[in-house]
C-alpha positions in Angstrom: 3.6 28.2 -2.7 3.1 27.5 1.1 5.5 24.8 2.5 4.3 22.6 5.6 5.5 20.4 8.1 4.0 16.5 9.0 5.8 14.2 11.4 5.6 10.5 10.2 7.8 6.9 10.6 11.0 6.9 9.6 10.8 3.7 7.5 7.2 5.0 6.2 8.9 8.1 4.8 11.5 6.2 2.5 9.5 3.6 1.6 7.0 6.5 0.3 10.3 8.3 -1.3 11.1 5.0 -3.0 7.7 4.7 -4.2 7.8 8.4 -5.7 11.1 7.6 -7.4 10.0 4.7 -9.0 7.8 6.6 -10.7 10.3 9.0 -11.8 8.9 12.3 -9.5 9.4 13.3 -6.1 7.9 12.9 -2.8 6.7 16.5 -2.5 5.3 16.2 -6.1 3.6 13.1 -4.9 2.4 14.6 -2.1 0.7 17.7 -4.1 -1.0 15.2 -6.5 -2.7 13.8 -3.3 -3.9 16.9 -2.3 -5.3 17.9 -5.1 -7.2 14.6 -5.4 -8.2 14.6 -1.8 -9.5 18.4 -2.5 -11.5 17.8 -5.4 -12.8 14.2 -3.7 -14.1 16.1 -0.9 -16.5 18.9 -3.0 -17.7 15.9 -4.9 -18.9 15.0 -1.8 -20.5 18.5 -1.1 -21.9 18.4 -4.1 -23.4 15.4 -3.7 -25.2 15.9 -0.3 -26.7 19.0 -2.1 -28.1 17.4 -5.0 -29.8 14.8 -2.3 -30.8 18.0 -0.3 -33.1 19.1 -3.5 -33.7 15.6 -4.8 -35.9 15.3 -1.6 -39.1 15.9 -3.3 -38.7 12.2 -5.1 -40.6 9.3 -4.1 -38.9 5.8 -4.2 -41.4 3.1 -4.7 -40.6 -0.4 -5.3 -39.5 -3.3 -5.5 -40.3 -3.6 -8.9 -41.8 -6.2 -11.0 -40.1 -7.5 -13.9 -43.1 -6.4 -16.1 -42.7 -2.8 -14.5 -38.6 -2.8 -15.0 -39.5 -4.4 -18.8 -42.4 -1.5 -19.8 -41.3 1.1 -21.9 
């Protein structure tokens, strides 16, 4: 495991420790949850913009009657 270094206030730090102990882990573990999250967050994203990439070929037409949302 890689360690790292961030620069942050004081008061923000052991406000965010507190918050970590309160739920019975540690800032770092904290920390690594976040990242993971904000990791898999950001593909989601990626793989987002490529499904609209090949969804291109679809047409929106609309609005929509209430007849037309009704029909099945």
């Amino acid at each position: 495991m890689k360690s790292i270094t961030f620069r942050a206030n004081k008061h923000l730090i052991e406000q965010a420790r507190l918050t970590a102990l309160s739920q019975g882990k540690t800032l770092n573990t904290v920390f690594r949850e976040w990242l993971d999250q904000f990791v898999n967050r950001t593909g989601n994203v990626q793989e987002f913009d490529s499904l609209v990439e090949r969804l291109e070929y679809v047409e929106v037409r609309g609005p929509f009657s209430r007849d037309e949302m009704n029909d099945r």
